[in-house]
C-alpha positions in Angstrom: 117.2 98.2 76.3 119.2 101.2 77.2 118.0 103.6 80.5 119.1 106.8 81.8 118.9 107.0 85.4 118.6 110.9 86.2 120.5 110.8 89.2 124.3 111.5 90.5 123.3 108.8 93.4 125.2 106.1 93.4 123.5 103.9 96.2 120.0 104.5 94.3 121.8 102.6 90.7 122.9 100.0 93.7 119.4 99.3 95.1 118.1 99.5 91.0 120.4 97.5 89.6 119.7 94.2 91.8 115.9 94.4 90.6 116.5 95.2 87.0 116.8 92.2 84.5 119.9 92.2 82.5 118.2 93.2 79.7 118.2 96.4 81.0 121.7 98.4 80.5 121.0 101.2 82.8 123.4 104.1 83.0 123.4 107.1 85.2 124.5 110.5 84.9 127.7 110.5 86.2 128.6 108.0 83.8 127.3 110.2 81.0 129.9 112.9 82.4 126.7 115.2 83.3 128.0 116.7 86.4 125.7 119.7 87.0 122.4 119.6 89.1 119.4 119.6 87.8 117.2 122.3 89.6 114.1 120.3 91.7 112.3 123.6 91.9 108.6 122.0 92.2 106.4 121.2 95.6 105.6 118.0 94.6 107.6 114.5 94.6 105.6 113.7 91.1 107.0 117.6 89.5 110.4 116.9 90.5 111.1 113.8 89.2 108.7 115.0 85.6 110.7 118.1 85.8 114.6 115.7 86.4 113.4 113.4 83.7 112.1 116.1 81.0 115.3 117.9 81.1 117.2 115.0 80.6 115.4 113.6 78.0 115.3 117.1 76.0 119.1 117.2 76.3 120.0 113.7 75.7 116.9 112.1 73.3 117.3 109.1 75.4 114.6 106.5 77.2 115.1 108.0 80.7 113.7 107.9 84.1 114.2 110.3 87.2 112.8 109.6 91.1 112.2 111.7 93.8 111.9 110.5 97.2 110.4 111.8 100.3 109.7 110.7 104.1 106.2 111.6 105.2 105.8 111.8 108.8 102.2 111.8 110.0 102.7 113.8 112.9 104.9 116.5 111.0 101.8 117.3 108.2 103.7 115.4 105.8 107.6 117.0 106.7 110.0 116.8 105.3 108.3 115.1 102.1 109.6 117.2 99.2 112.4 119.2 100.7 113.2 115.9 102.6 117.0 115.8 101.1 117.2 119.7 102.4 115.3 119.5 105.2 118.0 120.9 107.8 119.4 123.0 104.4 120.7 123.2 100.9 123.3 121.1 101.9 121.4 118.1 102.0 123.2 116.2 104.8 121.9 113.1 106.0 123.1 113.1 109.7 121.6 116.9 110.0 118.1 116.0 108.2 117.6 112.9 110.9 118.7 115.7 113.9 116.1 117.7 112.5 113.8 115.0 112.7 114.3 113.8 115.9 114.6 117.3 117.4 110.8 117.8 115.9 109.2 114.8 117.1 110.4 115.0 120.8 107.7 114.3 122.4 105.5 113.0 119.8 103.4 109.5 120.4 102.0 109.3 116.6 105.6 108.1 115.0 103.4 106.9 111.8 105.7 108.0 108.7 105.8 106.7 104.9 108.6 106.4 102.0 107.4 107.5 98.8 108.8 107.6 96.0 107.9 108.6 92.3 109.2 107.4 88.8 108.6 109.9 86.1 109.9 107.6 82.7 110.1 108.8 79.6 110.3 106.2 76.6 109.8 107.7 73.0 108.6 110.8 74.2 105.6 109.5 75.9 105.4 110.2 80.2 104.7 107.0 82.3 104.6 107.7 86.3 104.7 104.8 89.2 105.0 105.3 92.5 105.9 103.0 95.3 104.7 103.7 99.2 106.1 101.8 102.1 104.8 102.9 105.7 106.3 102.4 108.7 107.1 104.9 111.8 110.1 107.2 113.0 112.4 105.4 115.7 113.4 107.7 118.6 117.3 107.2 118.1 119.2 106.2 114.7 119.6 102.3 114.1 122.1 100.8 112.2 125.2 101.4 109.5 123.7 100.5 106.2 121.6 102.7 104.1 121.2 106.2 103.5 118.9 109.4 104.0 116.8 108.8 106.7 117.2 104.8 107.0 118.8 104.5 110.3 115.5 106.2 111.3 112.3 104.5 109.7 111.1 101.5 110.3 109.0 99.6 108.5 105.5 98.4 109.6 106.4 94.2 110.1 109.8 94.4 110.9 112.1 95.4 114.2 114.7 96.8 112.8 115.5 100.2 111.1 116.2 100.4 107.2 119.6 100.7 108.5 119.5 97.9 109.8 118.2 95.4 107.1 120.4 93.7 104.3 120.1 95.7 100.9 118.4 92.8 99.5 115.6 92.8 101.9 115.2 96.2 101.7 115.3 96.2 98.0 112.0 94.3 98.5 109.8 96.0 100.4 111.2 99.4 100.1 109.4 102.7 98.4 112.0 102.6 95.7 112.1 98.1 95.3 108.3 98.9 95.0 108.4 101.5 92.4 111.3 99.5 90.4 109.1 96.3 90.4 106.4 98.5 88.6 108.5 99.8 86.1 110.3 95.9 85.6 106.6 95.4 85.2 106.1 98.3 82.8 109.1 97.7 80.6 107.9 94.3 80.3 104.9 94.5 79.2 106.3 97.2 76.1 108.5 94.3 74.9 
């Protein structure tokens, strides 16, 4: 089975491809040479990733499925969830988003936060979402090299180390996205 992957970010195909089965080709759109952005103009996770996977599959006809991701910090009302990639700005710099994050919890003893992410697929037309949810809490200084976004960061409830700071294929496990991706393996699955 053929999949588009509506997104230009490579580390997300990464953490995908070791959960997918091989029977799943996916491609993303880089590799289709589709270099523009697609505009995430909705306030909610769930309308972005409909409105990143809608105009993909209207311009391509393709099976196709499109995420959006945001960090959900208890303390913060739910910041940065949607505008999490643009929190310190529109130009969605990691190092800057965790600043900002840091800078607004100073101080703050509730450090409960969440990962979620959404899946809007689209096979033959027909719109499927899954999420995946992983709580955990903000860290008071960044840990660790690995990851991206806001890993060095969050830590998830169990563990003692930062997403950062775990091995891809442990986070690929228990992660927002790993749990979201094992519901669409699940999904796709069951179709066949």
């Amino acid at each position: 089975m053929k999949l588009i992957f509506a997104t230009h970010n490579p580390n997300k195909v990464i953490e995908l491809n070791k959960q997918l089965p091989s029977s799943i080709a996916l491609s993303d759109l880089l590799e289709l040479g589709f270099n523009e952005e697609i505009p995430e103009t909705e306030n909610t996770l769930e309308g972005n990733a409909i409105l990143k996977a809608t105009y993909i599959y209207d311009k391509t006809g393709n099976d196709v499925f499109a995420d959006d991701t945001g960090l959900e910090i208890e303390a913060l009302n739910g910041e940065p969830g949607v505008f999490s990639a643009r929190y310190a700005g529109n130009n969605k710099n990691a190092t800057d988003n965790i600043k900002k994050v840091l800078k607004n919890m100073e101080g703050v003893t509730n450090r409960k936060a969440q990962f979620r992410t959404v899946f809007a697929l689209i096979i033959a037309g027909k719109l499927q979402l899954l999420e995946g949810v992983i709580k955990g809490s903000i860290l008071k200084q960044p840990q660790g090299d690995n990851g991206f976004g806001y890993d060095p960061i969050f830590c998830p409830n169990g563990y003692t180390q930062s997403f950062a700071e775990i091995s891809l294929d442990e986070k690929s496990k228990i992660s927002h996205r790993g749990i979201a991706t094992q519901k669409l393996v699940a999904f796709l699955k069951n179709r066949t």
